[in-house]
C-alpha positions as CSV (number, residue, x, y, z in Angstrom):
1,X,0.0,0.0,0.0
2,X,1.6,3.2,-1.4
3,X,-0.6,5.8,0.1
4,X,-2.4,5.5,4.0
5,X,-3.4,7.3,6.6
6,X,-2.2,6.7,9.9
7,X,-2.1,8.6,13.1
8,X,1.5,8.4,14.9
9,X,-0.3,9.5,17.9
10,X,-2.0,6.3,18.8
11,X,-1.4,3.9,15.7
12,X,-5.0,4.2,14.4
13,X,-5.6,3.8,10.6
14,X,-7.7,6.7,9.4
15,X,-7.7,5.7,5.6
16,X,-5.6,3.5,2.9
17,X,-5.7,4.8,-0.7
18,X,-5.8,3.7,-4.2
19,X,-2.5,4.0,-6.2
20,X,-3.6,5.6,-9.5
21,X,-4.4,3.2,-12.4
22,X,-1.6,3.2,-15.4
23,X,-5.4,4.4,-17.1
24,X,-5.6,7.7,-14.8
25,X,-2.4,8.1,-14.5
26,X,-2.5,9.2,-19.2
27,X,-5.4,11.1,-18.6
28,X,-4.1,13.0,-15.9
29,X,-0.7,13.4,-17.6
30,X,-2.5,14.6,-21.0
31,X,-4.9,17.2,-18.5
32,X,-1.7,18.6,-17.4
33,X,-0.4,19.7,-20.7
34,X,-3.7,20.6,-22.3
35,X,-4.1,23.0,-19.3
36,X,-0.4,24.2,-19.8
37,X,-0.8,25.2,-23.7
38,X,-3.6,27.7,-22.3
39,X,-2.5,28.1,-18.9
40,X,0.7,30.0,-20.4
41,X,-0.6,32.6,-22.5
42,X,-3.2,33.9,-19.1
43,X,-2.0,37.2,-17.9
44,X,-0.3,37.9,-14.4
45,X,-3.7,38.8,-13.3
46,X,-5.9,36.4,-14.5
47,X,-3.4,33.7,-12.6
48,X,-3.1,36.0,-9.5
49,X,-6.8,36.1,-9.0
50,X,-6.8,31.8,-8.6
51,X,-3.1,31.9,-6.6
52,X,-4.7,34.8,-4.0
53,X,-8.0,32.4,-3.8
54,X,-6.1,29.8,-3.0
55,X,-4.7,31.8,0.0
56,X,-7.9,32.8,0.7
57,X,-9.1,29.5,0.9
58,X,-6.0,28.5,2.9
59,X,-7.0,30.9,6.1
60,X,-10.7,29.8,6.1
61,X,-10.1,26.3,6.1
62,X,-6.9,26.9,8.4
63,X,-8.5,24.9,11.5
64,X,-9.5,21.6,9.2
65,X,-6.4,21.7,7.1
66,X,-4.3,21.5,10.3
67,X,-6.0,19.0,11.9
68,X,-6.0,16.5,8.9
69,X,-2.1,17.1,9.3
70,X,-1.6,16.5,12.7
71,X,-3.5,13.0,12.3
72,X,-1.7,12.7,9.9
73,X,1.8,12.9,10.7
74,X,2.0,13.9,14.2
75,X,2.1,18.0,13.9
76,X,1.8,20.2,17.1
77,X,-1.8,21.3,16.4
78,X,-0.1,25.2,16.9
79,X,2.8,24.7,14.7
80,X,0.6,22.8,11.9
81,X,-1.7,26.0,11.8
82,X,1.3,28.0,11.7
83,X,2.1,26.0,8.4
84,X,-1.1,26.7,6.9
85,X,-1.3,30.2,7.3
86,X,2.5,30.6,6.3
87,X,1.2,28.6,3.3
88,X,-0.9,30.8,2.5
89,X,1.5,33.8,2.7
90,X,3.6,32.3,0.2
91,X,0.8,31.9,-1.9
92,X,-0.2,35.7,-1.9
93,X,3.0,36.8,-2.1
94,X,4.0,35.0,-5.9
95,X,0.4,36.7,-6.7
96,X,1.4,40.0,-5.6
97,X,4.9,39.7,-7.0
98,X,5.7,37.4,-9.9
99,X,4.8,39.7,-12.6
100,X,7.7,42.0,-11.1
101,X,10.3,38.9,-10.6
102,X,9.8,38.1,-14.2
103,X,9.6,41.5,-15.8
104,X,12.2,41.7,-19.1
105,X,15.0,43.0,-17.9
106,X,17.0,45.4,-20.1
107,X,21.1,45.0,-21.2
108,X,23.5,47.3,-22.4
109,X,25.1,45.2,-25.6
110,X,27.7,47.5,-27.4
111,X,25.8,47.6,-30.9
112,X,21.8,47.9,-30.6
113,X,19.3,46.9,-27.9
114,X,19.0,44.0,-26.1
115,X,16.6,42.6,-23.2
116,X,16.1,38.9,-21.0
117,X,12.6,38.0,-21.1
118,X,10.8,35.0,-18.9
119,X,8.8,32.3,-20.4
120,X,6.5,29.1,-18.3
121,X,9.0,25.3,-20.2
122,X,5.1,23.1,-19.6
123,X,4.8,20.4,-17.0
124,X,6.7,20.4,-13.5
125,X,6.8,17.2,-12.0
126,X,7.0,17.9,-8.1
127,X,8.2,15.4,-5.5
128,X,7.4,16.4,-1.7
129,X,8.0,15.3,1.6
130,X,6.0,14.8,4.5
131,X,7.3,16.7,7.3
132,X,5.9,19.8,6.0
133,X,2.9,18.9,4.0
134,X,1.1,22.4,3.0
135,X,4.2,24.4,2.8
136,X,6.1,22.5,0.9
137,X,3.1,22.4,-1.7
138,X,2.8,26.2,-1.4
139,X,6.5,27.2,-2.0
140,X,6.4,25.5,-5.4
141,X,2.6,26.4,-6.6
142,X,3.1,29.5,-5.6
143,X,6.2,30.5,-7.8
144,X,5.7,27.9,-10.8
145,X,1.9,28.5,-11.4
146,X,2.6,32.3,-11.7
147,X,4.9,31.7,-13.8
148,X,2.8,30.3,-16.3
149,X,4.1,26.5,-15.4
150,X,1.7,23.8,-14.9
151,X,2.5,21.3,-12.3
152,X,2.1,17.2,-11.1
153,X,3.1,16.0,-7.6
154,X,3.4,13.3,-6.6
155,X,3.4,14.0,-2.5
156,X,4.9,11.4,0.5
157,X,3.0,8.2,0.7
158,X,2.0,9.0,4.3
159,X,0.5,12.2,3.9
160,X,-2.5,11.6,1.2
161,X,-5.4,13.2,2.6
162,X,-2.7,17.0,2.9
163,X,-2.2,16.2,-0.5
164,X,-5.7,15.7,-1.5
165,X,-7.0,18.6,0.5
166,X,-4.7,20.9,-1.3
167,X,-5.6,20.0,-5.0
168,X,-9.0,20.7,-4.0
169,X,-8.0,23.8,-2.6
170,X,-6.9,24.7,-6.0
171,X,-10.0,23.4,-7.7
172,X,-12.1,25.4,-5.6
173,X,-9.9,28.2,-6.1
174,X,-10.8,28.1,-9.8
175,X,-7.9,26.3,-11.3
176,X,-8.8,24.5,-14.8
177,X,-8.5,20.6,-14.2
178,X,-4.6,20.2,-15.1
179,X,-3.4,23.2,-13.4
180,X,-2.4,21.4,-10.0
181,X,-2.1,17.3,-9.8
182,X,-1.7,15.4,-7.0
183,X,-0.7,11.9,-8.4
184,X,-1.4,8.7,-6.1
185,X,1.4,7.0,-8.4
186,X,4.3,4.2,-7.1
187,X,7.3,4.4,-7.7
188,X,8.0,3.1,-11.0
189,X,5.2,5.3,-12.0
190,X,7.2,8.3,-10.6
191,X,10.1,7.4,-13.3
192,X,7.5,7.5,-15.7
193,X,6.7,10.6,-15.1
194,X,10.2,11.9,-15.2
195,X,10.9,10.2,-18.5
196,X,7.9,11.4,-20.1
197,X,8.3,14.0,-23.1
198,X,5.5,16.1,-21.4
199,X,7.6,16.4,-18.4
200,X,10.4,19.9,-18.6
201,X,11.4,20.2,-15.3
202,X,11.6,18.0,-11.9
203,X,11.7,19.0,-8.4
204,X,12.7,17.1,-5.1
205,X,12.5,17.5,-1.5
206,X,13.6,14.3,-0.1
207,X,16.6,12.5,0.8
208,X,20.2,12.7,0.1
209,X,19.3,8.8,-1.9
210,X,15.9,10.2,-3.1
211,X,17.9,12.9,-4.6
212,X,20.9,10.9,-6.2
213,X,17.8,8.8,-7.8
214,X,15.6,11.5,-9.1
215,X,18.4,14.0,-10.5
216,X,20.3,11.4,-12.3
217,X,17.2,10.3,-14.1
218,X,16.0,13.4,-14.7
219,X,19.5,14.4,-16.5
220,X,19.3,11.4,-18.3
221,X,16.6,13.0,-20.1
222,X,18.3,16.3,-20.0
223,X,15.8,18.3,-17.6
224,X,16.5,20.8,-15.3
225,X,16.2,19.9,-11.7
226,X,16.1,21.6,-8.1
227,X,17.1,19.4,-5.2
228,X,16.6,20.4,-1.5
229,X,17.7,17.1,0.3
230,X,18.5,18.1,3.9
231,X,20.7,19.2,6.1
232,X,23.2,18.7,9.2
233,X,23.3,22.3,10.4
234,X,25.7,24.0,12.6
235,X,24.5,25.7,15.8
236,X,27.7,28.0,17.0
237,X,27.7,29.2,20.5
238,X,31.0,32.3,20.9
239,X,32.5,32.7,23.8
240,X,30.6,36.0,24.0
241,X,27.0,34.6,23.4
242,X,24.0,35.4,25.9
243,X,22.8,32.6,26.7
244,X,19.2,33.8,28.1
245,X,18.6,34.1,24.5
246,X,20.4,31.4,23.1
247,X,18.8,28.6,24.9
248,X,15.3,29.1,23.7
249,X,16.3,29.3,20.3
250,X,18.8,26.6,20.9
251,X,15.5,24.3,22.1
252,X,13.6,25.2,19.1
253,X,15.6,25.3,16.5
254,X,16.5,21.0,17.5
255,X,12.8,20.6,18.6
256,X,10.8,22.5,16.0
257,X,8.0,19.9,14.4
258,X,10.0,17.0,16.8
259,X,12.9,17.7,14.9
260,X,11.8,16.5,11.6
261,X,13.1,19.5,9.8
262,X,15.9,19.8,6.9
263,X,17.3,23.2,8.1
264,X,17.5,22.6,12.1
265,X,20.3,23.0,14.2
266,X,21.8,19.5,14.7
267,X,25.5,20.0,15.7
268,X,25.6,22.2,18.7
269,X,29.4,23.4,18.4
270,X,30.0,25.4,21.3
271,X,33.2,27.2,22.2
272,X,35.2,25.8,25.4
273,X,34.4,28.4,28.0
274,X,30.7,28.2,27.5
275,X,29.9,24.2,26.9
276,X,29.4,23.3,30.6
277,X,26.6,26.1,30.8
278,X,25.2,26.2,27.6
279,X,24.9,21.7,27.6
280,X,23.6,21.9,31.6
281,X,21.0,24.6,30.4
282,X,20.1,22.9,27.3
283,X,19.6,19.6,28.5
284,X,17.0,21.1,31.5
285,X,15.2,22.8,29.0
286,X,14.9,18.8,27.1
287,X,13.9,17.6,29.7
288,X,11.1,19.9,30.6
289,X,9.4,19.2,27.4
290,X,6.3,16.5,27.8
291,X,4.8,14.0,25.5
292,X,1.2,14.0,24.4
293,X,-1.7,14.1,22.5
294,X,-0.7,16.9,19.0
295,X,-4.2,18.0,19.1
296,X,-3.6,19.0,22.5
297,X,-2.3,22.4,22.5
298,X,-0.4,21.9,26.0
299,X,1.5,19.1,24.2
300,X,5.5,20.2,23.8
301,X,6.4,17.2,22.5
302,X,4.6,15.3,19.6
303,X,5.7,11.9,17.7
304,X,7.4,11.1,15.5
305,X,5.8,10.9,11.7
306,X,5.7,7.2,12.2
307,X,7.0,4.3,13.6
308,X,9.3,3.1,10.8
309,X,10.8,6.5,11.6
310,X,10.9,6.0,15.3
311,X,12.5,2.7,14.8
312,X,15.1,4.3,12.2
313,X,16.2,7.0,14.4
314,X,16.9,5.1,17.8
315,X,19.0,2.5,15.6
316,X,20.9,5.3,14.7
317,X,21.5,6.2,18.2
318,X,22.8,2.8,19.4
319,X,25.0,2.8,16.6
320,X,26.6,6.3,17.4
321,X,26.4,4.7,21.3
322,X,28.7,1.7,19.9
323,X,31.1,3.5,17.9
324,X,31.9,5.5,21.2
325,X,29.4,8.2,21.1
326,X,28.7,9.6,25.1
327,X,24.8,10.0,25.7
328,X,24.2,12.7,27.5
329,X,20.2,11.9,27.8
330,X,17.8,9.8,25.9
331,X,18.6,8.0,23.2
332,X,15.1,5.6,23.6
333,X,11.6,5.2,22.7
334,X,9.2,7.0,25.7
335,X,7.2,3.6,27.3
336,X,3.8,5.2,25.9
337,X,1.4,4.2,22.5
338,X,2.6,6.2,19.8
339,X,5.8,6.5,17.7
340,X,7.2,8.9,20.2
341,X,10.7,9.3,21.1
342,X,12.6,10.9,24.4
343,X,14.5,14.3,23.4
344,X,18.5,13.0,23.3
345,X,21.9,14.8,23.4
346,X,24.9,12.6,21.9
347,X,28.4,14.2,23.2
348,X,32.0,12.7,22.2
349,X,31.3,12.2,19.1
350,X,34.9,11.3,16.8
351,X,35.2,11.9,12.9
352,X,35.4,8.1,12.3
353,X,31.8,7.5,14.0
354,X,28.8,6.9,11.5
355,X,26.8,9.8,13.9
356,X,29.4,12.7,12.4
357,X,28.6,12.4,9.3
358,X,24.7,11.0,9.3
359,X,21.5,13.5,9.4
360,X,19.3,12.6,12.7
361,X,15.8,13.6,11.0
362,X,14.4,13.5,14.8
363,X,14.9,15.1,18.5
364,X,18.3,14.2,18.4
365,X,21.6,16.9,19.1
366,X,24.8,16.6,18.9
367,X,27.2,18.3,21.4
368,X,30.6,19.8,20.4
369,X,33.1,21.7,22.6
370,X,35.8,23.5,20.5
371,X,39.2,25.6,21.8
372,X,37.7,28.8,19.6
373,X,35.9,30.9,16.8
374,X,38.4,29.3,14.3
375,X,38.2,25.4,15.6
376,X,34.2,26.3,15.6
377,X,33.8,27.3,11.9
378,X,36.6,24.3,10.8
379,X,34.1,21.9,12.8
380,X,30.9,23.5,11.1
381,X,32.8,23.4,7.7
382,X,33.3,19.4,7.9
383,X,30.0,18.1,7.1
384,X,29.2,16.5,3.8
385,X,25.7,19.1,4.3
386,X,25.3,22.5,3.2
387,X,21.8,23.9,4.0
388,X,21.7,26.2,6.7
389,X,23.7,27.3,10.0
390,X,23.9,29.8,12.8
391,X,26.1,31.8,14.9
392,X,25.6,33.4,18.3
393,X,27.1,35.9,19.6
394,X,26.9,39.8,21.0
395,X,28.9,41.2,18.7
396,X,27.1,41.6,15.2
397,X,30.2,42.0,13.3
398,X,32.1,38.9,14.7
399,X,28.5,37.2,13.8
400,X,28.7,38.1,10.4
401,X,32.6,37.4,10.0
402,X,32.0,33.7,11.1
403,X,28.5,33.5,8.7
404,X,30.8,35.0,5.7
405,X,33.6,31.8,6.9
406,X,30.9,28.5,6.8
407,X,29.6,26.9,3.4
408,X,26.5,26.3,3.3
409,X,23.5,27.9,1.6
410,X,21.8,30.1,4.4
411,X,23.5,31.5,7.7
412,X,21.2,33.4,10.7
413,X,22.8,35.4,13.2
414,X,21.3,35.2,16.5
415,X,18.2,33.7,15.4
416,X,16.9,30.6,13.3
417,X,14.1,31.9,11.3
418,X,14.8,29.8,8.7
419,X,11.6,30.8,6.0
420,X,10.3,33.9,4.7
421,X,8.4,34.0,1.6
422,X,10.9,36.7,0.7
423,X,14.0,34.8,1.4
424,X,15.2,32.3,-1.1
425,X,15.7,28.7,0.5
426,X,18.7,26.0,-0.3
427,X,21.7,24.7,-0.1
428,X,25.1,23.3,-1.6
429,X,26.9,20.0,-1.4
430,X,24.8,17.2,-0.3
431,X,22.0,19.4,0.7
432,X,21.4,20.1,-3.0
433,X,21.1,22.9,-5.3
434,X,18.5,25.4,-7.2
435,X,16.3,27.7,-4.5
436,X,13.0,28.3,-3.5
437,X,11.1,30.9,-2.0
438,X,12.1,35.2,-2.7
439,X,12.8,36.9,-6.0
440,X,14.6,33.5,-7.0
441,X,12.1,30.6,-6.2
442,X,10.1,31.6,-9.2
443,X,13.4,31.8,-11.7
444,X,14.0,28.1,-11.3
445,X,11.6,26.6,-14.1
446,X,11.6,29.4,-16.8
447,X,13.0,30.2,-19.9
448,X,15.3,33.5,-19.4
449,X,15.5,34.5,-23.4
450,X,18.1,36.8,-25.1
451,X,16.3,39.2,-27.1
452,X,18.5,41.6,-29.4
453,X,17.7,44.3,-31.6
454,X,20.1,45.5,-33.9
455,X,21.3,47.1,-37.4
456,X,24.7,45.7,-38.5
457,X,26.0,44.4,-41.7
458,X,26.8,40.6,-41.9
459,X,30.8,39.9,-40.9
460,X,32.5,39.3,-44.4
């Protein structure tokens, strides 16, 4: 079974799904095309009027869309309306703005005239993920439908009614049937998809093998690609950091949607004279944090998305815990139903265990203690991950020295606020490539043409 329903809470089943007959699967293929060959040539403001709907729609049905995803996969019910209403930002932000971010834009050639101008390549095929499962929806319909693109998507296996909820979003929006398509499709179906003619562009948000998968295929076929495939980032405590506001941001940033979150801080580097107190303070705050019902708006700590992922993650404890790994607190299942798991802190942690190198896609930290700001951004630096990454410190300067030093895509200063609609999202090296989101989410799947106007004589 591709596609079901089941709450992480408790273990009930709420729904198992059809996969979508090889039939379907044409028809809704062909729908997508059809509606792109018209679906192009619509003005900014005719496609606005459905995107702003959709955000619209998005804040009235904010309460029922949030609920279906915390049953879903385990959401806080306060950060899973958080989601939907910062969906729905997204969405009436590419309405307000696209027609600006894709406005020609004039050169200055030496002989004549000569101008870039944006044009929607056809069918997007979308692959999403399920930790996030309006947002991640919204940050490519937004850009790519105001573009002129149309799209497919084929959306995580445990997440199906999010998915369905949002194509009907669109539909009662008043997007033409091919606009937006959730596909109930396997596996094999998905490569279909990517090797199909119809298809111009593919985009993932998935894992580091997902990714590996998906972009090779797709430049087998020679089609452009954006990968966002996760992260390992760096959390850097200076010797001058306040740590009355570090601590908070410290627990939230690892604890955010139970750590299920490709941009969170996962290695907590921290400079010698602080460790003691920033790891004593830090691990209170963990341990504060109480399991319970995600409908429950008291709850701090929700479940896991399921109990493959549960399983997953703890195994990846015990190996860190063999190959000499220190744990500081945790590291097990909590002895309640539900695929929940205690908040853990992994400390001593060498360059030849598995745990340095691996993502923990869960309420799992990793403690470092370094001798300074130099040992801290070296440490930051050796990670096969380059998505996002912080620094804390009092002095702003010094905070944006270090940024400047560590590769990865995004760096925050004294805060982790990882997503704006304004603020382009990604990362390099195993964490992908292409962004989202701002001025350059909506570049990613358009023609950029070279227009030039000139009167010259042909060379002899």
């Amino acid at each position: 079974m591709t596609y079901q329903s089941l709450n992480p809470f408790d273990g009930t089943l709420i729904e198992n799904f059809t996969d979508l007959s090889d039939v379907d699967f044409e028809v809704k293929l062909a729908a997508a095309q059809t509606c792109f060959e018209t679906w192009r040539h619509t003005s900014y403001a005719e496609r606005a009027v459905i995107i702003a709907r959709a955000a619209d729609l998005l804040d009235e049905r904010a309460d029922e869309l949030a609920r279906t995803m915390t049953l879903e996969m385990g959401k806080r019910i306060g950060e899973a309306r958080g989601e939907v209403a910062f969906s729905a930002r997204i969405m009436r932000y590419y309405a307000k703005n696209a027609e600006r971010f894709l406005a020609p834009t004039k050169l200055d050639p030496t002989v004549g005239e000569a101008h870039m101008e944006s044009s929607p390549i056809g069918v997007i095929f979308c692959v999403e993920p399920w930790n996030f499962p309006y947002y991640q929806l919204a940050r490519i319909a937004g850009p790519h439908l105001m573009a002129g693109n149309t799209l497919v998507v084929k959306h995580a296996g445990i997440v199906p009614g999010c998915a369905i909820a949002f194509e009907k979003l669109l539909l009662d929006a008043g997007a033409p049937v091919g606009l937006y398509t959730n596909l109930l499709i396997t596996h094999e179906q998905s490569d279909r998809v990517i090797d199909d003619p119809r298809i111009k562009g593919v985009a993932l948000t998935g894992s580091v093998a997902a990714g590996q998968s998906i972009a090779a295929r797709a430049g087998r076929n020679l089609k452009i690609s954006s990968m966002e495939l996760g992260g390992s980032d760096a959390f850097i405590v200076l010797d001058d950091a306040d740590l009355d506001h570090t601590i908070p941001w410290a627990v939230w940033g690892r604890m955010y949607n139970t750590g299920q979150t490709c941009c969170a801080a996962k290695r907590f580097i921290v400079v010698e004279s602080l460790a003691d107190a920033f790891l004593t303070r830090f691990q209170a705050a963990l341990e504060a944090l109480r399991a319970g019902d995600p409908l429950d708006a008291a709850t701090t700590l929700g479940p896991l998305s399921s109990e493959a992922a549960l399983v997953q993650l703890v195994a990846q404890v015990d190996v860190a815990v063999a190959h000499g790994a220190r744990l500081v607190m945790g590291g097990k299942r909590i002895d309640r139903p539900g695929a929940f798991m205690a908040p853990t802190i992994l400390a001593d942690i060498a360059p030849d265990n598995p745990a340095f190198r691996d993502e923990f896609f869960g309420p799992v930290a990793s403690f470092y203690r370094v001798k300074d700001e130099a040992a801290a951004i070296a440490l930051a630096n050796d990670s096969d991950f380059g998505l996002g990454g912080s620094v804390w410190t009092k002095d702003v300067a010094r905070g944006r020295r270090v940024a400047s030093k560590v590769e990865t895509g995004m760096m925050f200063i004294n805060n982790i606020d990882w997503s704006d609609a304004e603020l382009p999202f990604g990362g390099i090296k195993n964490s992908g490539y292409g962004r989202e989101l701002g001025d350059m989410g909506i570049q990613q799947f358009v023609n950029k043409k070279l227009v030039r106007t000139a009167s010259m004589p042909a060379p002899a």
